[in-house]
N, C-alpha and C positions, 0 to 999 in steps of 0.2 A: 100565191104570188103569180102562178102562171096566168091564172084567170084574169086577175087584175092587170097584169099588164098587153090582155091579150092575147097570147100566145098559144094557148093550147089547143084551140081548133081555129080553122078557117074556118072564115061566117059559113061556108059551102059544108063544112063538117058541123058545126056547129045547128044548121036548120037540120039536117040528117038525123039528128043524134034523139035520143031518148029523151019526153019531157021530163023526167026528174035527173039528167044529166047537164039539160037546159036550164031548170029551173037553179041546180046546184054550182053549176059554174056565172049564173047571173049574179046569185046569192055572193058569193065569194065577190067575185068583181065588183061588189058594191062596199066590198070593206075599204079600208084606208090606203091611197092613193100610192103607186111607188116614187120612190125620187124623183124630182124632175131631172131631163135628161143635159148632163154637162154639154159646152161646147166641145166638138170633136167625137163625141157620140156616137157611133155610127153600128151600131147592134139593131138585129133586129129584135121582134117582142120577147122568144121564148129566148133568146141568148140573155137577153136584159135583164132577162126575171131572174135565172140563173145562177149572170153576173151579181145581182144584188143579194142572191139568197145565200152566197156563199163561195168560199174555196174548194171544199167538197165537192158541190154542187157542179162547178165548172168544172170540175174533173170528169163527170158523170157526162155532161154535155160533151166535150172531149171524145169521150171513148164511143159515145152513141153517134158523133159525127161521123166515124170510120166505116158505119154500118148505112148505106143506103139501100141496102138490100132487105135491112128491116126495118128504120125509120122514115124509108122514103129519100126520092134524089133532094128533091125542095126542103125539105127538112134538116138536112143533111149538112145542106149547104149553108142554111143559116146557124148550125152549132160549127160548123166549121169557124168562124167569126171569133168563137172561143179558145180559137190554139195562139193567137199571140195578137188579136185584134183589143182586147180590154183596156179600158181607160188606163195613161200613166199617172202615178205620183209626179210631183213636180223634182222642176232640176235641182232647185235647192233642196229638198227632200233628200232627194238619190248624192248628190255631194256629202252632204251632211253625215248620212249614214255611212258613207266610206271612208271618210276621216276616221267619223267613231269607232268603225268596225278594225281597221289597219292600224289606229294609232299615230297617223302622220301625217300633216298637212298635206294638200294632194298636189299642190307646187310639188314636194319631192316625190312624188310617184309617179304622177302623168302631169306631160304639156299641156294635154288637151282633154277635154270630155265632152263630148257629142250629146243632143237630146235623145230620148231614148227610140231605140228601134223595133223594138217589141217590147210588149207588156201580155203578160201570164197572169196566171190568178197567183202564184207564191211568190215571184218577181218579175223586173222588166231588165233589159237590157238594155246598152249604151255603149256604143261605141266611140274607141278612143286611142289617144297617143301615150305612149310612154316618154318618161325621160330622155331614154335611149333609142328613142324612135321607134320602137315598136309598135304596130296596127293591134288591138288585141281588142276581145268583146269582155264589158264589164257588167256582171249578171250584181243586180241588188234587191235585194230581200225587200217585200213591201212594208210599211209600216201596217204592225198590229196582226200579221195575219195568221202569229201563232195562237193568239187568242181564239181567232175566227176558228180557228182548225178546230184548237182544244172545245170550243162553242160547240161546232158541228159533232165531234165525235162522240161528248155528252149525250148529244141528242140521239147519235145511231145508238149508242150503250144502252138509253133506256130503250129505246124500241127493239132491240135486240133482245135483251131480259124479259118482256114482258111478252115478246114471240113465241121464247122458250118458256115460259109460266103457264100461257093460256094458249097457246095451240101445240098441242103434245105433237103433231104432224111435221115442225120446224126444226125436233129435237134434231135430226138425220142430219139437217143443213145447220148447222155448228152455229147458229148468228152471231154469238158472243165471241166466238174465238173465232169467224171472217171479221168482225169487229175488230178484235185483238190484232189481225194482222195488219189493218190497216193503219192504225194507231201505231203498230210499231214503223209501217213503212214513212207515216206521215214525220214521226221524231227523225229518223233516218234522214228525210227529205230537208229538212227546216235548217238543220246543218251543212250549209257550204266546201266545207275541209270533209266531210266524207264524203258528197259529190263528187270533189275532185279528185278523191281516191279511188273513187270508183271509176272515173275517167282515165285514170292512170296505170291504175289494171287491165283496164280492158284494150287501151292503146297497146299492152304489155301482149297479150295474148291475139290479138291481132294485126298484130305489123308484120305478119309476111303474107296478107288478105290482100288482095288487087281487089277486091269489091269495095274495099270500104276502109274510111281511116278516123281518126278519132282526133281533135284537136288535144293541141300540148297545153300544158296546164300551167299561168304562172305563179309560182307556191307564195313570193315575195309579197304580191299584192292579192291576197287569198286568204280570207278568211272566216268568223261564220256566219255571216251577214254578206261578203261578199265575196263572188267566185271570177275571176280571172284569166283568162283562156287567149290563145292565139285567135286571131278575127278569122273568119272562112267568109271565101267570094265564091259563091255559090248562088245555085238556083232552088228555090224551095222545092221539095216534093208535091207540093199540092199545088204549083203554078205548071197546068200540064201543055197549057200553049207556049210558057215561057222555054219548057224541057223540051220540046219540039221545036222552036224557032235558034235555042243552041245546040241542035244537033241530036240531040238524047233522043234514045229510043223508050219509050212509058211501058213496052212489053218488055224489055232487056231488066230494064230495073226493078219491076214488078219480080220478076225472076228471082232476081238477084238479093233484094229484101226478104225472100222467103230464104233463100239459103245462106244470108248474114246470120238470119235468128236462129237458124236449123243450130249453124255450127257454134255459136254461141251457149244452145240451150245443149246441147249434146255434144259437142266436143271440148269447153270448157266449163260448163252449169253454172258460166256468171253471165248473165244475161240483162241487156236494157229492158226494161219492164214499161215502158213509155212511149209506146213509138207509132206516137200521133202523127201527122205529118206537116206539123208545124215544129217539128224537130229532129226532120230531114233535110238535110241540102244534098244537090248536085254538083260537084265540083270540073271543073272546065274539062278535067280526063274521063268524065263519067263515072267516078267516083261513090258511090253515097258516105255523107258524113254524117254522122250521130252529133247528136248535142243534148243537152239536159240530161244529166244521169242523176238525178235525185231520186227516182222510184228504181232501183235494182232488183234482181230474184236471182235464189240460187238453187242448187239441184245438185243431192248427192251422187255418188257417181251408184248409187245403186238407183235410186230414181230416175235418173238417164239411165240406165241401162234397163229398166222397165218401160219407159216412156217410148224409147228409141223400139224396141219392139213392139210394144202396141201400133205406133205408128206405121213399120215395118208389116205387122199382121193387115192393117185397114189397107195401105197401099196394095201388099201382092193377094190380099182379099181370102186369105187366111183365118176363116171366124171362128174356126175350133179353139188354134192356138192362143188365140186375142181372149178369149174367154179365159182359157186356163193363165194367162199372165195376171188377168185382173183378179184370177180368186189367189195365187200364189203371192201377190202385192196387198193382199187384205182390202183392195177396194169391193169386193162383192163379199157378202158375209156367207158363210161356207154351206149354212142350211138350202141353200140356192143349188140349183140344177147348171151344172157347167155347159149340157147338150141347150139348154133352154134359154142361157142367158147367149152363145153363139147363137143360136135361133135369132135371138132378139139384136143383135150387131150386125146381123148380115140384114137384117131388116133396114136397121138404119143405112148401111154402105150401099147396098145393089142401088137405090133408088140414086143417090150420088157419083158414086164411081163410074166414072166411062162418060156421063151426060156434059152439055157446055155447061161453064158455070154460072149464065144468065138464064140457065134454064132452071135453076134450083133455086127454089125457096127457103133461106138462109135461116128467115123467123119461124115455118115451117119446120126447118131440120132440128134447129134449138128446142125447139117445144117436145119434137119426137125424143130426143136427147135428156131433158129432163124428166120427161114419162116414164124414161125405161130408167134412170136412177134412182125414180120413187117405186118404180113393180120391183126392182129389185134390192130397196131396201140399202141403196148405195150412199152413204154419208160423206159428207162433204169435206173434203181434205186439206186443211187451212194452208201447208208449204207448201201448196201447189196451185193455189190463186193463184201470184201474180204471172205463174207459168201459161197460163188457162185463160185470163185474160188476157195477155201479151198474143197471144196463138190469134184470138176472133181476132184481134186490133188488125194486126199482122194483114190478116188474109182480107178486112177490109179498108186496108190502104192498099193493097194490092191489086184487087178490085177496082179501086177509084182509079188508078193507073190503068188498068189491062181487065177491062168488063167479062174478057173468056180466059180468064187467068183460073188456069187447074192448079188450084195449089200442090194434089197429090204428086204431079207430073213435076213440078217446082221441085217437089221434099224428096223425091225419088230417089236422086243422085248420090244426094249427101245423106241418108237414112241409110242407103244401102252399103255406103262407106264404113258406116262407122258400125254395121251389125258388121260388115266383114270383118272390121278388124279387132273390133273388140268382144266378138260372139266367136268366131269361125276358128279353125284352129292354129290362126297365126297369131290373132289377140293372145286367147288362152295360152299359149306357148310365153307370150309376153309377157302377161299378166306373170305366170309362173316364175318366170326370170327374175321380172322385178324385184316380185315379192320373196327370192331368194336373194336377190342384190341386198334388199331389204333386211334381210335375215343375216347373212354374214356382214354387213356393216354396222349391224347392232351385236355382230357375235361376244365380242370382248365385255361389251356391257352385260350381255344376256346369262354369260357364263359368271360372271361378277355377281349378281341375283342368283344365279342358282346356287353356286357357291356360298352365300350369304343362307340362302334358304336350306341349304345342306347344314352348315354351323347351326342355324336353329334349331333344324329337324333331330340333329345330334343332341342339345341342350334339352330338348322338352323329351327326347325319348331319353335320357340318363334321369332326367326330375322323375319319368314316369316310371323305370327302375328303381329310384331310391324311393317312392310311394311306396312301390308293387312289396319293395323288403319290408320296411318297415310295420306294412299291413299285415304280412308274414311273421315277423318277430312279434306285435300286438297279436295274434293267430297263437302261436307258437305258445307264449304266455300264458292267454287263457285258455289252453290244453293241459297243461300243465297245473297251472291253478284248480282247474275240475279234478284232475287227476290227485291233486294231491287233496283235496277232500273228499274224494273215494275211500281214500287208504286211512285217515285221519279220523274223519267224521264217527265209523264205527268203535274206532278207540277209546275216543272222549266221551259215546255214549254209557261203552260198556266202565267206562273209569268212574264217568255220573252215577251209571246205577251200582256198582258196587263202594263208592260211596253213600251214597242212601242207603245201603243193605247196612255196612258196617254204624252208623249213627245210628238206626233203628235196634242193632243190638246193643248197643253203647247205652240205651235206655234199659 
């Protein structure tokens, strides 16, 4: 699809390249033509190809958009196009389905409904009036595109299976079960009402955050084809002339985006897992607001508290102890040398830590990163995807904002926050407390079970008493019974043979 529609090299890449790379990207471009392009159009080749290959797909473009560090600025900018640029459904479409979805004419729901203002690959958006006069944004589900999804991830499933069949070297990297998780995150995604409960939580746990706020959800006209939200007057995150001519600083918020997620993924482990920058706004106080929470991730609080010190170990540049976290977390398997795999971490850090961060080679440092996952036999840990991806995304929309943006110097603050309180000896005193608060507010119950388990302990050790006699009295018996054919046995023999004596002389 990319060949055909162009998009995979420029002619200038394309005369460069290898003739059997020539010959095979001509070959493909000569199969069957893509769509012709609708009015209002405006993709360029490889977004178009993308767009038309899938939901999935555009997802893929998405997240490769945030990286021009490794797909290049020009390339970058054209998958950008992908975060809320794609073709809409029409209005009656999007009407239609909101009746369907709510159940009620849309006279009783809203005055008014606007044409859409974004279009995504899972839905578009529309803004509109309520009854009551409310401003709110109305997100609707595209026609057909849980098929598309279910389509697509058929398609990862067998190529996953057949990774793990015929290349024994993919077992390490789980394909089936990053499959698995995305298929779960995709069902998660496709329902609107746990969107917005996700939205709802996360408003919960960050409302006394001055960085950032989260729109209010309207449950009324919310359901699961369609999501409902208060409207934001905002500046996008990816319009960086627009963030500068209101005032915004693109280094403050670059900042600031690193320590929304910090405290999201480590001080609550519910975390947005999406944060392209077509699902950023700036709001008039300098703000960032979140929007789209259909892809979520979470983290128990023992994976935070592993994750929070490795991070902790790479900032204060710690590779002894960073080694011994990862074999104690079972990410390194224990045959492995802990002095050797530090060896190998401080490899990957010193060349990063301390340098600008337009000096580092992003695709460079990735490639280092999965070398030393395959020398050390390190397998891929499916709950902690969308952690993992969210982190690159993160640090290159960050980038796109603030080009000498240290992320370490960003994560510093809040990393070393939360080892204080929750590693250091005021945490642990806490922890301790809680989980005695813990323990005397279960006491009544706790004592109730034991008491319960005491009554049975009593009941099965009295059965195992009247066993143990009973064994004893069958014991007893047959002592008794041998005993008494001790004493017996020679009586009745000597009775036998002096009967036979006496019949023989009776003859």
């Amino acid at each position: 699809m990319l060949a055909r529609h162009g998009g995979l090299l420029s002619p200038q890449q394309l005369a460069n390249a290898p003739f059997p790379a020539r010959l095979g990207i001509r070959i493909l471009g000569a199969g069957p033509k893509p769509r012709e392009a609708k009015e209002g159009d405006a993709l360029s080749a490889v977004s178009a190809a993308l767009a038309e290959l899938g939901p999935s797909w555009i997802k893929l473009g998405q997240f490769l958009a945030t990286r021009p560090d490794v797909v290049g600025f020009e390339r970058a900018q054209q998958l950008a196009e992908l975060q809320d640029r794609l073709p809409p459904f029409t209005q009656e479409e999007a009407e239609a389905r909101i009746e369907q979805a709510l159940g009620r004419p849309l006279k009783e729901l809203f005055r008014e409904i606007g044409p859409p203002v974004a279009a995504a690959s899972i839905a578009q958006v529309h803004k509109a009036i309520t009854t009551d006069g409310r401003t709110v944004a109305v997100k609707v589900r595209r026609p057909g595109v849980k098929r598309r999804f279910q389509r697509d991830l058929e398609t990862f499933f067998f190529a996953a299976r057949q990774a793990e069949r015929f290349l024994p070297d993919m077992e390490r990297l789980k394909p089936v079960e990053v499959v698995e998780t995305l298929a779960h995150s995709v069902r998660l995604e496709m329902d609107f009402r746990m969107e917005a409960a996700a939205m709802h939580e996360m408003a919960e746990n960050l409302r006394k955050d001055r960085e950032v706020r989260i729109p209010a959800v309207d449950w009324e006209r919310t359901a699961d084809a369609v999501l409902t939200t208060e409207w934001i007057d905002g500046t996008p995150l990816s319009d960086i002339d627009a963030l500068r001519a209101a005032g915004h600083d693109p280094v403050r918020l670059s900042e600031s985006l690193v320590r929304v997620f910090l405290k999201q993924l480590l001080r609550d482990g519910f975390f947005h897992a999406d944060l392209h920058p077509g699902n950023i706004f700036v709001d008039a106080s300098g703000r960032l607001v979140l929007v789209d929470f259909g892809i979520m991730g979470r983290l128990s609080p023992y994976e935070r508290r592993v994750w929070a010190e490795i991070l902790h170990c790479f900032i204060t540049r710690d590779y002894r102890r960073n080694a011994e976290v990862h074999f104690e977390a079972g990410y390194v398997p224990p045959h492995h040398s802990v002095d050797e795999f530090a060896q190998a971490l401080r490899a990957i850090g010193e060349p990063v830590l301390g340098r600008p961060a337009e000096e580092v080679s992003m695709g460079e440092l990735l490639g280092r990163l999965f070398r030393t996952t395959e020398q050390y036999d390190m397998p891929t840990q499916p709950q902690l995807l969308m952690m993992q991806k969210t982190m690159v995304v993160v640090e290159g929309v960050g980038r796109c904002l603030n080009p000498r943006l240290d992320v370490w110097q960003a994560a510093e603050p809040v990393v070393r926050d939360w080892i204080t309180r929750h590693l250091g000896p005021v945490g642990r005193l806490e922890q301790a407390t809680q989980q005695a608060g813990q323990l005397l507010s279960r006491l009544p119950e706790t004592l109730n079970a034991l008491a319960d388990a005491a009554r049975q302990l009593a009941r099965e050790q009295a059965a195992l008493e009247r066993r143990e006699r009973e064994q004893e009295r069958k014991l007893e018996r047959r002592r008794k019974s041998r005993a008494d054919w001790r004493i017996w046995l020679p009586l009745w023999l000597a009775a036998a043979a002096l009967a036979a004596i006496a019949a023989h002389l009776w003859r």
